[in-house]
C-alpha positions in Angstrom: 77.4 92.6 132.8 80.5 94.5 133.7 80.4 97.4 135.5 82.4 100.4 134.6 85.3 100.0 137.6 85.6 96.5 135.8 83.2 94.5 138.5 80.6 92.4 137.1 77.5 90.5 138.5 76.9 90.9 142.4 79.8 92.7 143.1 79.0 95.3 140.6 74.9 95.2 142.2 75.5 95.5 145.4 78.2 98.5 144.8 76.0 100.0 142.6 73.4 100.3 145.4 75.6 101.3 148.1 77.2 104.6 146.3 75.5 107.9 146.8 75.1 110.9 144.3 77.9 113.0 145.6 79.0 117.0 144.5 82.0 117.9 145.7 82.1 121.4 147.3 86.1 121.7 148.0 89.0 119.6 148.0 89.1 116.4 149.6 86.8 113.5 150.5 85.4 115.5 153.5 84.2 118.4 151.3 81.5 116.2 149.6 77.8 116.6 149.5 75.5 113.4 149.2 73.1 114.8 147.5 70.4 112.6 147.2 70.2 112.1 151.1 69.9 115.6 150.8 67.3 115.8 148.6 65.1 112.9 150.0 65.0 114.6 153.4 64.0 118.1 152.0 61.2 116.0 150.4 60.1 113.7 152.8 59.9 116.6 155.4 57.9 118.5 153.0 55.3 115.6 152.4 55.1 115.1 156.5 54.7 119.2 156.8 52.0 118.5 153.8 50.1 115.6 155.8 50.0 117.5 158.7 48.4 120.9 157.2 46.0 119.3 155.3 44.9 117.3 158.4 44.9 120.5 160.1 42.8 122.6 156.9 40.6 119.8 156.8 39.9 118.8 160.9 36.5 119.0 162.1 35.0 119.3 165.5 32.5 116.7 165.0 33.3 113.2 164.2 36.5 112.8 162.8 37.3 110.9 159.6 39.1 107.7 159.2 42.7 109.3 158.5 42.2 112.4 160.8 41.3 110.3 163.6 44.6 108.6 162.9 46.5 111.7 163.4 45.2 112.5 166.5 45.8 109.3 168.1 49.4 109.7 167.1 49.4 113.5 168.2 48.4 112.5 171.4 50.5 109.3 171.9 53.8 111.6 171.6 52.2 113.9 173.8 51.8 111.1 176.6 55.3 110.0 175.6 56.4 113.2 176.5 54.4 114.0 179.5 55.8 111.1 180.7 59.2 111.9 180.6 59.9 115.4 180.1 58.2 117.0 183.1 59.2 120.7 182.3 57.4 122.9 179.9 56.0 120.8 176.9 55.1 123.8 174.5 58.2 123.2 172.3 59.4 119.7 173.6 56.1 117.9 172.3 56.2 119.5 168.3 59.7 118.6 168.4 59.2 115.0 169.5 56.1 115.1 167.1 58.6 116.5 164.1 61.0 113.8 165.0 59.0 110.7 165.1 57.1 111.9 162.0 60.4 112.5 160.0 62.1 109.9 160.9 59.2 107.4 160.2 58.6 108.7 157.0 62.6 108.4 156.2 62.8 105.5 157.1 59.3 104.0 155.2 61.2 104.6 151.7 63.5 101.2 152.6 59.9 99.5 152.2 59.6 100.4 148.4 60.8 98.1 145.8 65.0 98.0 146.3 65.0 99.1 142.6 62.7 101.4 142.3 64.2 104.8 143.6 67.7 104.2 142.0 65.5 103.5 138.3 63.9 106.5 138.7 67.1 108.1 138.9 68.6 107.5 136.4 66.1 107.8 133.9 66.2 111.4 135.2 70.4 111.2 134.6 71.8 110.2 138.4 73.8 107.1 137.8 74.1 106.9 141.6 71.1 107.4 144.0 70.3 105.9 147.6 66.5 106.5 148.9 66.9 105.9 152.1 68.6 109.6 154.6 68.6 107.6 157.3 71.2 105.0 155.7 73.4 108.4 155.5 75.7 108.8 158.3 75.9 112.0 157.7 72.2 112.6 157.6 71.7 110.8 161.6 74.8 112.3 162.9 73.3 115.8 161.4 70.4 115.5 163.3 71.8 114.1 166.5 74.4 117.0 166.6 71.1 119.4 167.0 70.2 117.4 169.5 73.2 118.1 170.8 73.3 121.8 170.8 69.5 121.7 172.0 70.7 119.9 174.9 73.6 122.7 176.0 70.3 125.4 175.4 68.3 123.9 177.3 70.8 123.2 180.0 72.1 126.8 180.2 68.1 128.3 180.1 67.4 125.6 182.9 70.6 126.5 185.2 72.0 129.3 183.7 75.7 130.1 181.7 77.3 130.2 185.2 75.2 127.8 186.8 76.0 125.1 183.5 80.0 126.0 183.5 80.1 125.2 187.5 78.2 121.7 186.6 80.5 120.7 183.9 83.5 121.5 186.9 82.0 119.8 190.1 79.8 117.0 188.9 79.4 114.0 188.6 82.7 114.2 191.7 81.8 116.6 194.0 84.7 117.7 196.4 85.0 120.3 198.7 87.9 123.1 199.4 90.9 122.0 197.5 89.2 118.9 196.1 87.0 120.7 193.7 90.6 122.2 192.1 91.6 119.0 191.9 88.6 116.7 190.5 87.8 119.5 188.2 89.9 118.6 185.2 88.5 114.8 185.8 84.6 115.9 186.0 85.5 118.3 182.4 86.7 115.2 180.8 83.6 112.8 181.9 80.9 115.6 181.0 82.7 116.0 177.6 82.9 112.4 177.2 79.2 112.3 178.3 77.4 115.0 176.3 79.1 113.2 172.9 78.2 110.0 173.4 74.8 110.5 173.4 74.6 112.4 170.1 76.9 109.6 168.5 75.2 106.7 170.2 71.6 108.1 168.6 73.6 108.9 165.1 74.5 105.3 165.2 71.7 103.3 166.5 69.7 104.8 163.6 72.4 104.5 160.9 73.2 100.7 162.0 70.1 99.5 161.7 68.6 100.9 158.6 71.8 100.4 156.8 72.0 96.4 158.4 67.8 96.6 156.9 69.3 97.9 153.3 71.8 95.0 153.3 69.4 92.3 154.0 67.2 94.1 150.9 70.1 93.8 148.9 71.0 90.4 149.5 67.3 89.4 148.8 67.4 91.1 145.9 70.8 88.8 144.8 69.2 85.4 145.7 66.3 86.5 143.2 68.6 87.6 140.5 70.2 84.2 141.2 67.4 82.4 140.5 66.3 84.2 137.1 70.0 83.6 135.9 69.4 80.0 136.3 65.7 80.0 134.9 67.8 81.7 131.6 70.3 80.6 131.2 70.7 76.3 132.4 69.0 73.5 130.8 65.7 71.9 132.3 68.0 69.8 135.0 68.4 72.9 136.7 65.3 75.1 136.2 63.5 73.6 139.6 66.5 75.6 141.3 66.5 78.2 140.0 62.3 78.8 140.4 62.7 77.7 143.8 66.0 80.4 144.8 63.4 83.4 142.6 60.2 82.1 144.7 62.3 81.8 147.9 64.0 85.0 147.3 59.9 86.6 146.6 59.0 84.7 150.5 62.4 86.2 151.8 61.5 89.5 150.6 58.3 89.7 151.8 58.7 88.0 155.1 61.4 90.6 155.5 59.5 93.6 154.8 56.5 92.9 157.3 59.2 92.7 159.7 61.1 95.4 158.9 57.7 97.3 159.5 58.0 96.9 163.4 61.8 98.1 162.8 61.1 100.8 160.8 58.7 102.6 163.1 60.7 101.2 166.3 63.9 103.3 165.4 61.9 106.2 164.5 60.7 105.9 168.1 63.8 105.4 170.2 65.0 108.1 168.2 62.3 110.3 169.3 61.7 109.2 173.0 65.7 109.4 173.7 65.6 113.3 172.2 63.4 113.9 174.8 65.1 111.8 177.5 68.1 113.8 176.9 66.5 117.2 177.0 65.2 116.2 180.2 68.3 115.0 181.4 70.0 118.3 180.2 67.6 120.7 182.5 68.2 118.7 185.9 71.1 119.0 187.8 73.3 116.6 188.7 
């Protein structure tokens, strides 16, 4: 079946899968909104704000149930994630690092549905275009890694102070003395710059790369089993056994691949997390 931008078959699949529903707020291709991204986060954080009060309506001090018991092993795992490695005050670190891991998890869980089933549900509500997963978004993990950006320069000037942070930026990591500091100043600007982005970038990236390298894999399952129903349909019995064994291998694929994707899942939502805090930590010490 031909697509309307005249591709057909797996070409026209795999594009079809890859394009966001976009609204363009202004002229040009940077003044576009991915709107389901978008949308899927606003929901997703709603459902994890959802879990988390009714655990909290529902908690008891006796014996805990099955799923509350659950929460509070997680609660407290953050928590001695944190400890850990953020030794300053933990009242806001620890919710945060709780609110990340959580959100990002739960973003990142959606790649485990069925490939097709998102996008169907789309359009039979009228988006031709719609992509489940934020965290396959750029946008949507450079978004949150630029907060952790500016969270980092807060907690760096609370920690040191506005005049304590400037002279850091100035005389570190090169320290000098008398005339030296004039002169290694503009080189210690340039590495601190060149350090404080990279680690926003680096986290935007790690995410995106590896959930959008997950969605590929999907999609390329999802090909092999198409394959194999186009042979079951449409060749003679000399070819059938082929085209069963590309739909059953393309079933194994799938579902080997989404065990695994499991551990990957909840693994990025992690380093996500724990390198947040890492870098908050980082951001109060001085150099």
């Amino acid at each position: 079946m031909a697509s309307e931008s005249g591709k057909s078959g797996s070409a026209a699949y795999v594009e079809h899968h890859l394009q966001h529903w976009t609204m363009p707020i202004g002229e040009g291709d940077f003044w576009v909104i991915h709107v389901d991204s978008l949308i899927m986060s606003a929901l997703i954080g709603l459902v994890g704000l959802g879990i988390f009060f009714m655990v909290g309506r529902r908690a008891t001090a006796g014996v805990p149930g099955k799923f509350q018991a659950f929460i509070e092993m997680a609660v407290e795992f953050i928590d001695t994630q944190v400890r850990d490695v953020f030794h300053g005050d933990r009242r806001f670190v620890a919710p945060l690092a709780l609110t990340i891991f959580v959100w990002v998890l739960l973003m990142n869980s959606i790649k485990l549905l069925p490939l097709d089933l998102p996008p169907g549900i789309a359009a039979a509500m009228g988006a031709e275009y719609f992509r489940a997963v934020p965290t396959t978004d750029l946008n949507i993990t450079l978004a949150m890694s630029t907060t952790v950006l500016l969270l980092m320069f807060a907690f760096a000037i609370k920690a040191k102070g506005p005049g304590g942070f400037g002279v850091e930026l100035l005389t570190a990591p090169f320290h000098g003395h008398g005339v030296m500091k004039l002169v290694l100043a503009p080189a210690n600007l340039a590495l601190n710059i060149i350090e404080y982005l990279s680690k926003p970038v680096s986290l935007a990236m790690r995410l995106f790369g590896n959930m959008y390298a997950g969605e590929l894999v999907f999609i390329l399952i999802a090909l092999l089993a198409m394959a194999g129903g186009d042979f079951m349909a449409a060749e003679g019995l000399g070819t059938k056994a082929g085209g069963v064994a590309a739909f059953l291998g393309a079933v194994i694929a799938g579902a080997a691949w989404s065990i695994f994707h499991i551990l990957v899942v909840s693994l990025q939502a992690f380093i996500f997390m724990i390198l947040t805090v890492v870098y908050l930590s980082m951001s109060t010490e001085a150099h």
